[in-house]
N, C-alpha and C positions, 0 to 999 in steps of 0.2 A: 696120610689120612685123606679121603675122596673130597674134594667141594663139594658143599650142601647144595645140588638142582635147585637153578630159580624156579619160580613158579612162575607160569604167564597162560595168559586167556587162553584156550584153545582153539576160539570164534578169532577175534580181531590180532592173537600176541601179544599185549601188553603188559609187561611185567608186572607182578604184584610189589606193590610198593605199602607205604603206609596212608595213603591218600588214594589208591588204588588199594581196596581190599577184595578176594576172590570168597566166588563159592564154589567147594570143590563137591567133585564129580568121584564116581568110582575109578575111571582113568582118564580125569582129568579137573582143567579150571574153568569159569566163565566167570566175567565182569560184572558188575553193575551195569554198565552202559550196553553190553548186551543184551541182559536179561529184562532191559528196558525195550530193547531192539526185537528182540523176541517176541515179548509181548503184543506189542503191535503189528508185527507180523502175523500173528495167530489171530489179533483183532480183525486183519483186514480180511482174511480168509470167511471169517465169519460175515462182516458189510460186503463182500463180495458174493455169498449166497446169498444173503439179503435182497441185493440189487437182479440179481439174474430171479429173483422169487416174484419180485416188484414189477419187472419190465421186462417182456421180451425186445426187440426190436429197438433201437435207438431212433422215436418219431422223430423227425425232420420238418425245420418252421416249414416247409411248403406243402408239407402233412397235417401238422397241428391249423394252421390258417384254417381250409375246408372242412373242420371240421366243427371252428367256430365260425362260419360262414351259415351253417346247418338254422344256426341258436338264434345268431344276432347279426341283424342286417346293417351293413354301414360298418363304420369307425374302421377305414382299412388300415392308418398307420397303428391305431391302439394294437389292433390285431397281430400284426405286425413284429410290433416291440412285444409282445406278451408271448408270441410264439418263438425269437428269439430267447427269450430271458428262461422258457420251461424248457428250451434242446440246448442248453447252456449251462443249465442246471442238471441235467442228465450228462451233460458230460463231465461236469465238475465230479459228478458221484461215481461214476465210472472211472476219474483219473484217481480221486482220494482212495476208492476202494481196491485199487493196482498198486499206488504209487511205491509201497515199500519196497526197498529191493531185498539184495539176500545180507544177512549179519556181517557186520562187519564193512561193508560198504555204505559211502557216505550219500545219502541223498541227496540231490543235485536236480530235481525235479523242481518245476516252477510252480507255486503254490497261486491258485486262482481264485480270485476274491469273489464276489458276488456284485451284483447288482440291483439293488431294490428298484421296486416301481412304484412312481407317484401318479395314477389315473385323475384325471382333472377334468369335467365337464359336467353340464346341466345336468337338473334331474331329469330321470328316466330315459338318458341315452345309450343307459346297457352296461355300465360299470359294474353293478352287482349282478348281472346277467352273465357277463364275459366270465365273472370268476367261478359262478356256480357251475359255468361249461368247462371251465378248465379242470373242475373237480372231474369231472366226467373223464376227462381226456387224461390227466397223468395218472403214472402209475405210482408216486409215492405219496404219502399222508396229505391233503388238504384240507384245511379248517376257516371257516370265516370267522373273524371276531366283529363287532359291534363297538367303534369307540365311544360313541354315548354313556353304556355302562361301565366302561373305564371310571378309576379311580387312585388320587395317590392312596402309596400303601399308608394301613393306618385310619383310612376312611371306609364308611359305609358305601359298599358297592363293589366290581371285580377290580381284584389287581391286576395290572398286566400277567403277572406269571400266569395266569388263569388262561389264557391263552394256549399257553406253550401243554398246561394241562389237557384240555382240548385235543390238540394234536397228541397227545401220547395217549387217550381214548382213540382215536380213528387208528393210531399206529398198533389197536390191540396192546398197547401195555410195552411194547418193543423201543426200546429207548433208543438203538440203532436207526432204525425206521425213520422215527420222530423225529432224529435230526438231521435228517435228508429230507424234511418236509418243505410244505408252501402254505402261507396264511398269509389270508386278505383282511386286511383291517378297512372294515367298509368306516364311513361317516365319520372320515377321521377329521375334517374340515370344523366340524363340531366341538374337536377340543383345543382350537385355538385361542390364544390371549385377549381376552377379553378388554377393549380399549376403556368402556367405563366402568373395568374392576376399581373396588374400592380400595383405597392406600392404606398399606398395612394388613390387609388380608388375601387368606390364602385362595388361591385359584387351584383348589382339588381336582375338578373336574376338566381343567382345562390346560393349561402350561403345566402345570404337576403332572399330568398326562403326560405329556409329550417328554418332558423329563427321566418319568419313569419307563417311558418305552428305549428310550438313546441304546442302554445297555443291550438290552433285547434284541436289538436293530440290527447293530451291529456286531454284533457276537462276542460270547462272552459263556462265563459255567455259570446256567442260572439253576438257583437249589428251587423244586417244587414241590407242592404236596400231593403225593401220588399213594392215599390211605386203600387199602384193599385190594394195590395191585401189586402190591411186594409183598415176596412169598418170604422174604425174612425178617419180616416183622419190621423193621424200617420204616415210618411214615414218610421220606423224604426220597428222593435221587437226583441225579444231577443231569442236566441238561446243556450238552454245550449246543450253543442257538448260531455260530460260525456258517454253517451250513445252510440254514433256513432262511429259504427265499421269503421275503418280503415284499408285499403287495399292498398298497396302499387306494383307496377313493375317495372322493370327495366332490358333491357340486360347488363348494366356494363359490356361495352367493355374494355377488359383489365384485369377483377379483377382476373382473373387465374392469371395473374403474379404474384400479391401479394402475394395470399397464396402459390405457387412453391417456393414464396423465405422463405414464413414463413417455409414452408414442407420442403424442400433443399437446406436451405443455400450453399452458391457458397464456394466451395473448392479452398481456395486459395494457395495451397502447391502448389513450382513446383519442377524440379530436375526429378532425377530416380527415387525415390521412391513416387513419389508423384501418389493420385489414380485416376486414366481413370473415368471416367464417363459413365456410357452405357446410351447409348439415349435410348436401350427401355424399361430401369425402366422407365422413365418418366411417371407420372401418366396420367388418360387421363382428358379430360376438366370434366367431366360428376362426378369423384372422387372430383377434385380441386374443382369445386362446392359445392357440399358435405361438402368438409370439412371448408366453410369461417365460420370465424368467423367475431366477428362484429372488431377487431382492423383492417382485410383489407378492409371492409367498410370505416373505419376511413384514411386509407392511400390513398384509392380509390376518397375521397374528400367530402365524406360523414360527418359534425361535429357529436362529441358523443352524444349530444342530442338529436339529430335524430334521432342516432341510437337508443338509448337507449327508445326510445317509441315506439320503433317495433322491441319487444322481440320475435316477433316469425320470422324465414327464413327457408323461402320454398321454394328451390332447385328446376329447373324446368331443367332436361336433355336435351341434341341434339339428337334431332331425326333421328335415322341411316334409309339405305334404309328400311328393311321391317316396320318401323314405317311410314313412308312415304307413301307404297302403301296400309298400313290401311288407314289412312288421306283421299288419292287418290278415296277412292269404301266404306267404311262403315258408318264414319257421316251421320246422319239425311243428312245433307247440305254436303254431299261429293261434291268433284267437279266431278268427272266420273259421277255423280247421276245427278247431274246440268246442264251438255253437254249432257247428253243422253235425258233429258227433252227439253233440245230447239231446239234438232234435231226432238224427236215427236211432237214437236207442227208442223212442215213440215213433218209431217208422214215417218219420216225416221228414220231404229234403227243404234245406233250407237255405237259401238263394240272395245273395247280397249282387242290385246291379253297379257296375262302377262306379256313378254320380252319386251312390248311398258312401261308399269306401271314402270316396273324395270328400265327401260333408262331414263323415266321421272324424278324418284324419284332419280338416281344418278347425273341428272342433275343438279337437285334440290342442290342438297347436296357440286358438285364443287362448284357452286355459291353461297354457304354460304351464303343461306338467309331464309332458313328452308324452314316451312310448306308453309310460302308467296310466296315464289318462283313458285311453281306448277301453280298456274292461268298465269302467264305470258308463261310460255313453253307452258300449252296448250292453250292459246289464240292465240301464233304463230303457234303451228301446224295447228290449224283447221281453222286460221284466213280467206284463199286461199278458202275454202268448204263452210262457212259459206258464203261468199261474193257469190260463185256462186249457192249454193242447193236453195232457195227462188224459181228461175229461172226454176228449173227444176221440172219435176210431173214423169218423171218413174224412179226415185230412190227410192228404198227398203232398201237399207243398205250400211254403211259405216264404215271398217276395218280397225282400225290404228293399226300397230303393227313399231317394233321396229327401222329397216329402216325408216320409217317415221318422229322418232322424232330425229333419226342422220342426217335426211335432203339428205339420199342416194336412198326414194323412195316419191313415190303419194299415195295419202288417197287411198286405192280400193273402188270401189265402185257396189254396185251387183243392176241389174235393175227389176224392176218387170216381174212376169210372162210373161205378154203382151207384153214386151219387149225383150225377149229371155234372162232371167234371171240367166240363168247357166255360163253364158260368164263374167266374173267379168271384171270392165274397171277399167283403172287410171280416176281419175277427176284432167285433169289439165287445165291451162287457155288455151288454144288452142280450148277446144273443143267450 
């Protein structure tokens, strides 16, 4: 009588055993553990049209840099680290959507983690500028979220997942896509721990936050509610978030203090010999910066596991006057560029001289509110011009210089030819 043929995989060989069960073929077996192998492999063929659909060309940080150079003037190490972190993230996508090899052989490929980013500087020095340029520039899904409207789940307001919702609208519904994405959580500084929260209750909007984001962070299968984009009636799918970059800002008002007192503990000696202090060692904000570390994060209200999943901090400097009147005249979308356009749509040019640029941008900088500041001063200067030029047809040009925006003169204004054009006028309401 013949021996009954074992049966064994036809992919890897592994005998079928009782713990090893097959599923068989017309001429032949396959494992579990294949058919697990398989699958993924058919996945990645799939994320791999995906990525070649998404991105031609793998940019290169010394590519991506110039092209946020275009947007936002200054910040070259933010620049810098944000250009590394999105040609890093393209190749992470490019290794995940190759890595499998063929059935039966053991992967042995080195799995690459991510690196989140924590953007750290004053308002209006371009942190939500940088992100909304990077949207520009990559090619796979970016979203900004708002941590102000953050909330723990269970509370009036978004949950984190809402987020990750977001990004699978811009991915068109492609959950592949999605989670090859990038999202900037702006104002995230906003939901730190509040020192005089009250004992005993809850901080929903603040450390509940940050609690509820950890998972998200750091990747994990988050389940969200994706109603009207599943075509099998499923109100839910799953999201694994492993993949998504994370981008973090914040101005942390305040956190120079911290690190002043980590750099220069307070000299408590008094008497004769006790030593003066010179106020102009003090460092300046643009250093204090530079040097946080993540414990004044942690002082600042920030918990350590928040910190601690955004290992990268990129320092974004204040921007002095002459960073200002680059802002003011070189961006793609300068504002000088932007007012001299809506004056030619009324056929009028419109002419800022440098000592105007200079007053603007120190104006800017009293009112410590950065680069945001500028569109309000000049919305007040030309607010008066703009209300009457419409009205008028022999205006050829319009001269703000520095009196102007000290509020000690009127816009000049030069008329056309036809008009006896050598004679410059004020335009004021009178006329």
């Amino acid at each position: 009588m013949m021996a009954k043929e074992s049966k064994h995989c036809s992919f890897c060989g592994i005998e079928a055993s009782a713990s090893v069960p097959m599923i068989a073929g017309t001429e032949g077996y396959i494992c579990e553990a294949c058919v697990m192998l398989a699958s993924q492999v058919v996945s990645s063929w799939g994320k791999k049209k995906d990525l070649n659909e998404m991105q031609g060309e793998l940019p290169k940080p010394l590519e991506i840099k110039p092209m946020l150079d275009q947007y936002v003037i200054g910040q070259d190490l933010a620049k810098e680290i944000l250009s590394v972190a999105v040609y890093n993230h393209y190749k992470r996508l490019k290794h995940e959507s190759v890595k499998t090899g063929a059935l039966g052989e053991a992967d042995t490929s080195v799995e690459i983690g991510k690196s989140n980013i924590l953007l750290i500087g004053p308002s209006g020095t371009g942190k939500t500028l940088l992100a909304s340029t990077l949207a520009k520039i990559v090619g796979v899904p970016f979203t900004v979220a708002d941590a102000t409207t953050l909330t723990q789940a269970g509370y009036v307001g978004d949950d984190v997942e809402n987020i990750l919702v977001r990004l699978l609208d811009v991915a068109d519904g492609n959950i592949g896509k999605a989670e090859w994405g990038i999202v900037y959580i702006d104002e995230v500084d906003k939901i730190a721990r509040s020192p005089e929260q009250a004992f005993g209750t809850r901080d929903v909007s603040g450390e509940g936050v940050q609690q509820a984001l950890l998972r998200l962070v750091e990747g994990s299968h988050v389940k969200i509610n994706a109603k009207g984009r599943r075509k099998d009636g499923s109100d839910t799918v799953m999201i694994d978030t492993s993949n998504i970059l994370f981008i973090s800002g914040g101005a942390f008002p305040g956190l120079e203090k911290h690190v002043e007192k980590r750099l220069l503990p307070p000299k408590t000696a008094i008497g004769f010999h006790a030593e003066v202090q010179d106020s102009n060692e003090k460092p300046t904000l643009e250093a204090l910066l530079n040097a946080t570390q993540p414990d004044d994060l942690k002082r600042f209200g920030l918990i350590p596991e928040f910190i601690g999943r955004f290992p990268v901090l990129a320092p974004l400097e204040p921007l002095d006057v002459d960073a200002l009147i680059q802002v003011l005249t070189e961006p793609k979308n300068a504002l000088v560029k932007q007012y001299q356009q809506l004056f030619a749509y009324d056929d009028v040019e419109l002419e800022f001289t440098q000592d105007a640029l200079v007053e603007i941008a120190e104006k800017a900088i009293a009112r410590d509110t950065g680069a945001r500041g500028l569109r309000s001063i000049m919305e007040h200067v030309l607010r008066h011009t703009m209300f009457e030029l419409p009205s008028k047809t022999n205006i050829e040009r319009c001269i703000v210089n520095a009196d102007v925006i000290k509020g000690e003169a009127e816009i000049q204004v030069v008329e056309r030819e036809s008009e006896d054009a050598d004679q410059p006028r004020r335009l004021s309401g009178g006329e």
